[in-house]
C-alpha positions in Angstrom: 67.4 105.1 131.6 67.0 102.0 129.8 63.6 99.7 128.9 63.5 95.9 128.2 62.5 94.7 124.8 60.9 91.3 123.7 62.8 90.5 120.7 61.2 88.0 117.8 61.6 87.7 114.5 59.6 87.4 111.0 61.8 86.1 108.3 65.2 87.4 108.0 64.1 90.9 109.9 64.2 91.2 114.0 61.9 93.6 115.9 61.2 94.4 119.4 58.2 95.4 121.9 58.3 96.6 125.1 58.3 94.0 127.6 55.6 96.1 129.6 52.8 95.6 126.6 53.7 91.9 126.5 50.4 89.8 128.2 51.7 86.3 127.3 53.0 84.0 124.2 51.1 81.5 122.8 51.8 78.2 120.5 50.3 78.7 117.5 46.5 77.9 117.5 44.3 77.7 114.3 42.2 81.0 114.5 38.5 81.5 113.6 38.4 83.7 109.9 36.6 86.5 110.3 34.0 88.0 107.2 35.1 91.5 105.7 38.1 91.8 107.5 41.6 93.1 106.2 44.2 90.2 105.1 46.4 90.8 107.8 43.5 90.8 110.6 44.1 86.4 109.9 40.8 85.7 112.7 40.1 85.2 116.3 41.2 83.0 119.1 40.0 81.9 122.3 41.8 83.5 124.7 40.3 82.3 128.6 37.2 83.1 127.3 37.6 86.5 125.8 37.5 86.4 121.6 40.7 87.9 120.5 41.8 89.1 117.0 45.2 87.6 115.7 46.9 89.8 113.4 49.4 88.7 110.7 52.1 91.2 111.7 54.2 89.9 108.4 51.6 91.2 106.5 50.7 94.3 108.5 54.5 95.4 107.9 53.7 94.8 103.8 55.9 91.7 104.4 53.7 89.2 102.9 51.1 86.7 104.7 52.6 84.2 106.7 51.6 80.6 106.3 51.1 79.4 110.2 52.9 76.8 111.1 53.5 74.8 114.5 57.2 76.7 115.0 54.8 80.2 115.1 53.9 82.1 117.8 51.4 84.5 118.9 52.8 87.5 121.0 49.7 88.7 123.2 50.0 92.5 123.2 47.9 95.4 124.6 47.0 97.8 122.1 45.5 100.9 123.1 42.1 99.1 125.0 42.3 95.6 123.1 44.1 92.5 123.7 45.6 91.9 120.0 47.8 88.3 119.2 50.6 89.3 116.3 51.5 86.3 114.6 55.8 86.1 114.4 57.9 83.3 113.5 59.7 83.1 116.5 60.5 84.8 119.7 63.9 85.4 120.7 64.8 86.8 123.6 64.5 90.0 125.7 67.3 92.6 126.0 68.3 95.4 127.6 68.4 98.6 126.2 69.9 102.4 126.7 66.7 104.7 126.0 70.0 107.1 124.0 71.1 104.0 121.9 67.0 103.9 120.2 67.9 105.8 117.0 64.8 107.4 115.2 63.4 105.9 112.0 65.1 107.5 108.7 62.6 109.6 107.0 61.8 107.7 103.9 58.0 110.0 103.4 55.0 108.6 102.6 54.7 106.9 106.6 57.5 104.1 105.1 58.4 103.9 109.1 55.1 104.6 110.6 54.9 101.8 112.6 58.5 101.8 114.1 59.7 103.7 117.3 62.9 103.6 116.4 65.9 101.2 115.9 68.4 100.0 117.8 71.6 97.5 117.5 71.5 94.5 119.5 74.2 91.8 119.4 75.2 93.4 115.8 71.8 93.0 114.5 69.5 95.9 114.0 66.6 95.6 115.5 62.9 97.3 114.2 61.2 98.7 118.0 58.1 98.6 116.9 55.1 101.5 118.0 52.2 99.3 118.7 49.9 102.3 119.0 50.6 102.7 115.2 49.6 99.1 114.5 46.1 99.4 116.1 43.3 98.2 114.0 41.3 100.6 114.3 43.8 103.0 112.7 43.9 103.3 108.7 47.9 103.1 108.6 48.7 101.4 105.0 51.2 98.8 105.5 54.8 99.5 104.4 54.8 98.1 101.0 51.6 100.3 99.9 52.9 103.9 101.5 56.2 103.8 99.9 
């Protein structure tokens, strides 16, 4: 069987969503800061009149915050009951994949991989399928950089 993937990147590093989770993408829009939040919750945006959070996925991943700029994105996702934006450099293009070729995350311990599916090589690039259940805010997953 095989599932379609949104691919985008954040740096250097390429990731992937399932097209089916994907509401829209959005130009980057300045967002409304938030009091008491976590750094990578970076605000709110109007989206058609409903207020949604915009999540710095960079920084969520322990990547670092990102500083928004025009060539940004925001990747409309559904999480669990919520309509989240994750804030990626680019988008790049949506693929194909064999549900056999996804390739479990190594077991590093400490939840290093918490937030990935599973990885899979597209086009000689490895690509980080990311479990979007995992990223939901409501969930006290530390980001990559603090578990390991």
């Amino acid at each position: 069987m095989s599932r379609q993937l949104i691919t985008f990147q954040i740096g250097e590093q390429y990731l992937g969503v399932d097209i089916m989770a994907i509401r829209e993408i959005r130009a980057w829009s300045p967002t409304t800061l938030l009091p008491q939040v976590p750094a990578h919750v970076r605000g709110v945006v109007n989206l058609r009149g409903t207020v949604l959070p915009v999540v710095d996925l960079s920084s969520r991943l322990g990547w670092g915050l990102t500083e928004p700029t025009q060539r940004h994105v925001i990747i409309v996702v559904r999480i669990a009951d919520q309509l989240q934006g994750l804030i990626v450099d680019g988008v790049n293009d949506i693929v194909s994949i064999a549900s056999e070729d996804l390739q479990p995350p190594p077991s590093l311990g400490d939840g290093a991989t918490s937030f990935l599916e599973g990885l899979v090589s597209v086009d000689d690039r490895m690509v980080m399928v990311l479990s979007l259940d995992a990223l939901a805010l409501d969930k006290d997953v530390p980001p990559l950089s603090e578990a390991a």
